[in-house]
N, C-alpha and C positions, 0 to 999 in steps of 0.2 A: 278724109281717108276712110278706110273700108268702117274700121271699127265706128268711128264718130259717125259712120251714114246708117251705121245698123241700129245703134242706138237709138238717134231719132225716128227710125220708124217704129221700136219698138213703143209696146205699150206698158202702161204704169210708171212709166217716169224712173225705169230701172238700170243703173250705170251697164254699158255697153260692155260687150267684152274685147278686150283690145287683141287686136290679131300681132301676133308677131313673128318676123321671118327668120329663121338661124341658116347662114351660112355654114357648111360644113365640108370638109377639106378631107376628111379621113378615107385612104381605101384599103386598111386594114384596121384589127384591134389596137387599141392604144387609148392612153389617158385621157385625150381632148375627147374623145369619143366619147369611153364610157362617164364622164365628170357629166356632159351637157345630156347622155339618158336619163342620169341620176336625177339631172334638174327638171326634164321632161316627164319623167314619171311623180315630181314632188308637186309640179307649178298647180297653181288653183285654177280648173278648166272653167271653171263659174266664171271667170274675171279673166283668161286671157285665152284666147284663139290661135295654136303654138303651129306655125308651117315648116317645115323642114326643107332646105336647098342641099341637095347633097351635089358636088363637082366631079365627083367619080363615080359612073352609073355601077356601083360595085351591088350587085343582088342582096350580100348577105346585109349590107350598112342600110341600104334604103327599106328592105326588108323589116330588120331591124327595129326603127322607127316607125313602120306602119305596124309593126306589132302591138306599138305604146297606143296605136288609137289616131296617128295626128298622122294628117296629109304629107305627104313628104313625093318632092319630084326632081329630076334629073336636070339643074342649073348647066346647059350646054354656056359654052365659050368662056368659062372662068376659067383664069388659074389663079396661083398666088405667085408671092414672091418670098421667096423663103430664105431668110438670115437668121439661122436658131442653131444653135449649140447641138440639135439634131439635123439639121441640112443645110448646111452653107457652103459656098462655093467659092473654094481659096485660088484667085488667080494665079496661082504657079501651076497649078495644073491645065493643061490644054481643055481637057474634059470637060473639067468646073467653067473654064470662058466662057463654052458654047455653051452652055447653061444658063451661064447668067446672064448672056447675050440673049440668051433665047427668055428668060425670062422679063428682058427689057421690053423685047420685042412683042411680046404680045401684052405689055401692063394696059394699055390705050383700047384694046378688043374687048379684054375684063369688065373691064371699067366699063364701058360701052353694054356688053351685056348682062353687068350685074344694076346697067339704070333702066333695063328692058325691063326686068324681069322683076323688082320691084315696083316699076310702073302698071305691070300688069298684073301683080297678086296684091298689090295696094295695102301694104301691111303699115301698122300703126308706129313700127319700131322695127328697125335689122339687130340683129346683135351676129357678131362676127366671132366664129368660134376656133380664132384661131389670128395670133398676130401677122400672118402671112396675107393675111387679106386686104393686105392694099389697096390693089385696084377695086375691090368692091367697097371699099370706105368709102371711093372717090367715087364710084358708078353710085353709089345709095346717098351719099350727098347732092349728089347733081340732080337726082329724083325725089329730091323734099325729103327724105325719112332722115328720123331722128335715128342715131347710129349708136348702140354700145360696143365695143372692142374689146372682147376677151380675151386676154393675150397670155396665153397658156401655157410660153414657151418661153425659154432662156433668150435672148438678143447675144448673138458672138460681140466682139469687140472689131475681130476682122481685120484685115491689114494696117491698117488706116483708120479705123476709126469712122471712116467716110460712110458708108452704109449704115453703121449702126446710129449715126448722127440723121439720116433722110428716113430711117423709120420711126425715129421720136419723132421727125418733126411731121410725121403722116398723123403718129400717134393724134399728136396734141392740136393737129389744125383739123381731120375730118373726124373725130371722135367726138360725141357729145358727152358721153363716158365712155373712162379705159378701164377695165378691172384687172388686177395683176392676180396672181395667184400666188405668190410668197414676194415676201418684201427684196428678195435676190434677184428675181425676174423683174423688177421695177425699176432697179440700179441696174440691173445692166441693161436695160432700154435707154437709161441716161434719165427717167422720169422721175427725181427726187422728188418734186415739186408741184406733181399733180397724179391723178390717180388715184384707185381706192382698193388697200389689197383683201380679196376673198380669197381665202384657201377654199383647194378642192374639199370637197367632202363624202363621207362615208354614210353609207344605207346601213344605220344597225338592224334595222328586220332582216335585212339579209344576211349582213355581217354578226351574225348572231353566237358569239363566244361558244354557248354550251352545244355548239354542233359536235359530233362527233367525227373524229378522223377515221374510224377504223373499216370502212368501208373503203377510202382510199388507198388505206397501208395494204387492203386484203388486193384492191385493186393493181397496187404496184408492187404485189408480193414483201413489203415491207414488214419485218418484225414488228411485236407488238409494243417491246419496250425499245427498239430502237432510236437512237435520237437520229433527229432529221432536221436539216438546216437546209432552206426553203428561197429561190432566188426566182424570181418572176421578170426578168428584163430577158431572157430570146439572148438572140446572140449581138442585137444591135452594139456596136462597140462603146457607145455612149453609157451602156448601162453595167459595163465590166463585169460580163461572163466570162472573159478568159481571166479576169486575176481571181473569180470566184474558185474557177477548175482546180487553178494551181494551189488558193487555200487547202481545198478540202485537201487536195492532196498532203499536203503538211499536216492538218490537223487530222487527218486519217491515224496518219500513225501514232498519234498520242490519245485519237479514242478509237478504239475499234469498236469495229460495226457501225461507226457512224453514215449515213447517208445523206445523200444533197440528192435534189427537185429540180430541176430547171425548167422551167412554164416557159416556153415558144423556143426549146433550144432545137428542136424537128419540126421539120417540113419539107417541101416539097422545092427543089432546085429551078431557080427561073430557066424558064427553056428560049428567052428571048436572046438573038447571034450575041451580044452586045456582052453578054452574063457570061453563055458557051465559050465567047475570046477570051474572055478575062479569067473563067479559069483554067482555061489551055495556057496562058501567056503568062500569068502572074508568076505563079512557082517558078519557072524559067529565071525569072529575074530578082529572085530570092525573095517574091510576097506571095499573096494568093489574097484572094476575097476574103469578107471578114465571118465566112462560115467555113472556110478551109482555114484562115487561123483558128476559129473556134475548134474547130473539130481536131487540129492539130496539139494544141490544152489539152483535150478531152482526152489524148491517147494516154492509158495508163487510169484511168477513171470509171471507164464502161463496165468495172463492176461495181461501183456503189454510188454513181452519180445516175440517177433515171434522167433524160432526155425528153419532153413533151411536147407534142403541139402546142399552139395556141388553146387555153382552155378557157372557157366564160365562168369556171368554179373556182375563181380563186380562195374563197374563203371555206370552202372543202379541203382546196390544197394546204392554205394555213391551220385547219382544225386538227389535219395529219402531224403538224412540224412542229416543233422546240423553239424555232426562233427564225426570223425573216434577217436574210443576208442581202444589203442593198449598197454594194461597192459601187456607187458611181464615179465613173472618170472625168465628166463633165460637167457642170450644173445643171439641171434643171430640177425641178419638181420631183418628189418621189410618193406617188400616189402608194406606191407600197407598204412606205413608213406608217400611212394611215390606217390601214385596210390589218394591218400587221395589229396596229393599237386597237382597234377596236376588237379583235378576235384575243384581247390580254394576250398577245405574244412578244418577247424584248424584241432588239433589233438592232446589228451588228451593222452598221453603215460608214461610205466614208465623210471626213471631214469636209466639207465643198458645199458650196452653196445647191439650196435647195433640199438638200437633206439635213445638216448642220443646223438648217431654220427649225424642222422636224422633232429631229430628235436630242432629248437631255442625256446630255450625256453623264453618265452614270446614275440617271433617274428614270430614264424610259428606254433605257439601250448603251450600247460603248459608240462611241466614235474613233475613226482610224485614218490615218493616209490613206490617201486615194494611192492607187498602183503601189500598194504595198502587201504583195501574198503574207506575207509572214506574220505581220502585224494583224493584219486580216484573222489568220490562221489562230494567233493567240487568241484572238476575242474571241472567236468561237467558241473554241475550248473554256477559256477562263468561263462564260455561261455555259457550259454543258456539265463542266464539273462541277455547279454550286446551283443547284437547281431552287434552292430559295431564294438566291440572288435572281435568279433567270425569272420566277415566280413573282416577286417584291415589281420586279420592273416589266414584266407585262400588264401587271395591274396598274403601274403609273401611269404604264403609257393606255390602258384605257378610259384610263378618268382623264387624258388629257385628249381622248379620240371622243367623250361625250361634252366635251367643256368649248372645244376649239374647233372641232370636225363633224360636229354633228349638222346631219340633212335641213332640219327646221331652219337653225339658227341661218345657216350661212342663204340658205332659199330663200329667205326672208330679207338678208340684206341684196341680195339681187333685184328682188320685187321692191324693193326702196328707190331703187335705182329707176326701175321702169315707170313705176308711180311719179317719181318725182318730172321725168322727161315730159312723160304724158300730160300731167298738169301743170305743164309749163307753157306759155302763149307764144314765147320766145324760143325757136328751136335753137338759138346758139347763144343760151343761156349762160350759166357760168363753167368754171370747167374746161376742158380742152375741147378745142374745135369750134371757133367761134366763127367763121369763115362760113359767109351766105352758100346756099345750094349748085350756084352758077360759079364752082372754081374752074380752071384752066387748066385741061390737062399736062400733066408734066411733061417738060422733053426728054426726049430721050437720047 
């Protein structure tokens, strides 16, 4: 393969650098994104040769990565297949069929063009950044490459059970490694029994504590001593911005002058017919899209909740705040909780997997019901009125953001991983995915 052919021509007898390919699925901001720059920007360029696939020719994402230095190109004909706590498609819905119909429908294309296109950049190792990558497990086993499967994301349970039982067994038969990202996202893939979990992790150079907020507060006209309680999940419903709305509201009136942040709660309305139907039609029928519920929360708030774009400063945002609010209604991963620790700020979260793994409760933050405003509303307060308590447990939680989070440690056991593939003679070694290069593709 590319690395091992470069090697031997090299001179001095100096280990090769190993090329590696990352799949990449994102065509907006989000955790899987920024987790695999962090890794991009840490990996040792001496020893590996990092190429980037992105499936959505999005300017800013490919951008992005050619910023870091590393080749990155436009993987036409991929898609994924996505059963995650953030996209899944619940057959009572007409909408959701033709989704996942349409997602059957081209698994066999994927596949096809993710054995192209490894065939043709001839990399030493795929790593998949992103459990939704199915067909390209299948495409990049069929084309000889040793496969790692980052699987970034919660697995639903699903009606039935039946989907989330055909992505373990993807999991474990074309993975040569699976890395999970919290021990919650491993169980609910159903993989007790194989796997290795890496949590995401945090850049303390950038995530740098002694930053100052006060250029943000002047930026968002915020007081200097005002407390500010900080929610970074947009309005996606998974990461409950509307039961955040309706806290501050309760805890408003027990602190005044208190302020709330929301990072991705504006932007710009899809103009595609599909989006314009839905919210001409929703409200009619007593819903609306989940930025007209957001924005229907929001009435009675638009004077002390600021609303933001997407912003690439989250730890400017945190160096302004008192404390990181991360109500998830779903499970998955809360890259915030971390990002929260290492800037020493507590963190008001719900009980549910993937935050729960995070955060100690009543040692690095409180823990609360998920969809519970009120309970919600008490935590905040209860940290905002005892500001040694709120102080005691941002410092826990960043001794446990350098202990558990930090960039080295967890880069390090990723590069274990890759070393170990690499120096193996056997590509379906031990491990999940013991199944030669030549499997059959699935029916459909």
């Amino acid at each position: 393969m590319h690395g091992t052919a470069a090697g031997e021509a090299g001179s001095g007898g100096g280990a090769a650098r190993r090329r590696v390919l990352y799949l990449v699925h994102s065509s907006a901001p989000g955790g899987a994104l920024l987790s695999l720059r962090y890794l991009l920007e840490q990996i040792d360029r001496a020893r590996y040769e990092p190429v980037v696939a992105c499936i959505h020719p999005v300017p800013g994402v490919i951008e992005g990565f050619r910023a870091l230095g590393v080749e990155t190109v436009h993987a036409r004909g991929i898609s994924i297949y996505a059963h995650t706590t953030g996209e899944w498609h619940p057959l009572t819905s007409p909408v959701a069929v033709r989704r996942e119909l349409s997602q059957w429908a081209g698994f066999r294309a994927a596949a096809r063009a993710t054995e192209a296109l490894v065939r043709q950049l001839r990399p030493d190792l795929v790593h998949l950044n992103s459990v939704g990558f199915a067909p390209s497990a299948l495409g990049a086993r069929r084309a000889g490459a040793k496969v790692v499967w980052h699987v970034r994301e919660s697995v639903v349970p699903g009606h039935f059970g039946v989907r989330r039982r055909m992505v373990s067994r993807w999991l474990r038969r074309w993975a040569h490694r699976v890395i999970f990202i919290s021990e919650d996202d491993r169980r609910a893939a159903g993989a007790r029994d194989y796997g290795v979990v890496i949590p995401n992790f945090v850049d303390h150079r950038r995530f740098d504590r002694a930053l100052s907020g006060a250029a943000v507060r002047a930026e968002l006209g915020i007081a200097p001593g005002a407390p500010v309680a900080l929610f970074v999940g947009g309005i996606a419903s998974i990461k409950g911005g509307r039961v955040f709305l309706r806290a501050m509201k309760l805890a408003r009136r027990r602190v005044p002058g208190l302020v709330g942040v929301v990072a991705g709660g504006e932007g710009p309305w899809s103009r595609s017919v599909a989006a314009r139907v839905a919210r001409a039609v929703l409200p009619l029928v007593g819903s609306g899209t989940e930025r007209q519920k957001f924005l229907r929360d929001y009435r009675g708030a638009e004077g002390f909740v600021h609303l933001l774009p997407f912003r690439g400063d989250p730890e400017r945002l945190l160096a302004a705040s008192d404390l990181m609010v991360v109500p998830h209604v779903a499970p998955h991963f809360a890259r915030a909780v971390i990002e929260a620790g290492a800037m020493a700020r507590p963190v008001v979260g719900s009980r549910i997997g993937g935050v729960e793994e995070l955060v100690d409760h009543g040692v690095t933050g409180l823990l609360v019901p998920p969809r519970d405003p009120a309970t919600l509303a008490d935590a905040i307060v209860h940290l905002l009125a005892d500001p040694a308590i709120a102080a005691r447990m941002g410092e826990a939680g960043y001794r446990a953001s350098l202990e558990r989070f930090g960039a080295a440690r967890n880069v390090a056991r990723v590069l274990e991983i890759y070393d170990e593939l690499l120096g193996s003679a056997d590509p379906g070694a031990s491990g999940a995915g013991r199944n030669t290069p030549g499997i059959p593709f699935p029916d459909r």
